[in-house]
C-alpha positions in Angstrom: 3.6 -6.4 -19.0 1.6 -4.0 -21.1 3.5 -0.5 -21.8 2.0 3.1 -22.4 3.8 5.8 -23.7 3.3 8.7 -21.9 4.2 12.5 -21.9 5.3 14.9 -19.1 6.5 17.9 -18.2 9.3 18.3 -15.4 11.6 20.7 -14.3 15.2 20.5 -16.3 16.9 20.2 -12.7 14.8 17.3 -11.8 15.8 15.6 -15.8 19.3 16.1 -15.3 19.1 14.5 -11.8 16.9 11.5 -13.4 19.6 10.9 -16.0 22.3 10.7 -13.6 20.4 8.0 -10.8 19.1 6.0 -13.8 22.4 6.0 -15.6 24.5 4.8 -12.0 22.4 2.3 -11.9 22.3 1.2 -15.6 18.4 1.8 -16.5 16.9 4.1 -19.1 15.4 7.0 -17.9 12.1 5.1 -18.5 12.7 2.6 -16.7 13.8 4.6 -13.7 11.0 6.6 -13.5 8.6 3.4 -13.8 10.5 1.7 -11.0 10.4 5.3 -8.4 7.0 5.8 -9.7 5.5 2.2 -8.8 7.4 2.8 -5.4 5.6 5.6 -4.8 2.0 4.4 -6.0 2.8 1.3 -4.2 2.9 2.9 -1.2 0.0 5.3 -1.4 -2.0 2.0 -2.2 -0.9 1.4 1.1 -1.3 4.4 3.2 -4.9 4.2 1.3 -5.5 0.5 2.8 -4.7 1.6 6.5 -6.7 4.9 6.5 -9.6 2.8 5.3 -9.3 0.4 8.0 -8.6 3.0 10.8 -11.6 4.9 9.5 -13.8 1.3 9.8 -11.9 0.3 13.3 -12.3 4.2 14.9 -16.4 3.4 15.0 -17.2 2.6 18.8 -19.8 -0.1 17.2 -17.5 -1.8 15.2 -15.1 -1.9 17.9 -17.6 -3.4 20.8 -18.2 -5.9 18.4 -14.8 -7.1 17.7 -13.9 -6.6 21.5 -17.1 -8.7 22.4 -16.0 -11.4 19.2 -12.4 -11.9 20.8 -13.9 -12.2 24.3 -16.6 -15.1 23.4 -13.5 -17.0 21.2 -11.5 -16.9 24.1 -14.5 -18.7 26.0 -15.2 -20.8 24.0 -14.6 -24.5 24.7 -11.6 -25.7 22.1 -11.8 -29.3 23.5 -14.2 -30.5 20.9 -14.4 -28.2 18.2 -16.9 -24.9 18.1 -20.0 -25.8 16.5 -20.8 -23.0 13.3 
């Protein structure tokens, strides 16, 4: 994995907190921060992904037409295969 240095500014209480998590659990201060930030980004990817597809699923179209898609495969005949 490619690294980047990069510099911040945080609040000393925040530091000192940092530097006594990361060093419990054996990690550099770096490496903490990586692994909490990746967390975080990880999950606002996330939260991103589901407000995208509520905002695509909340149109009444889009939803008639997956209503009306589910409703023809349950129709259809299965026996012989479905013709594309």
């Amino acid at each position: 994995m490619n690294t980047q240095k990069v510099a911040i500014t945080m609040p000393e209480d925040l530091i000192k907190d940092i530097d006594l998590i990361s060093k419990t659990k054996g990690l550099s201060r770096s490496r903490y921060i990586a692994s909490a930030l990746g967390a975080k980004v990880a999950d606002a990817k996330k939260g991103l992904l589901k407000e995208a597809y509520d905002r695509v699923f909340s149109d009444e179209k889009i939803q008639r037409e997956q209503t009306d898609a589910a409703k023809w495969f349950e129709g259809a005949d299965s026996e012989g295969g479905q013709e594309w």
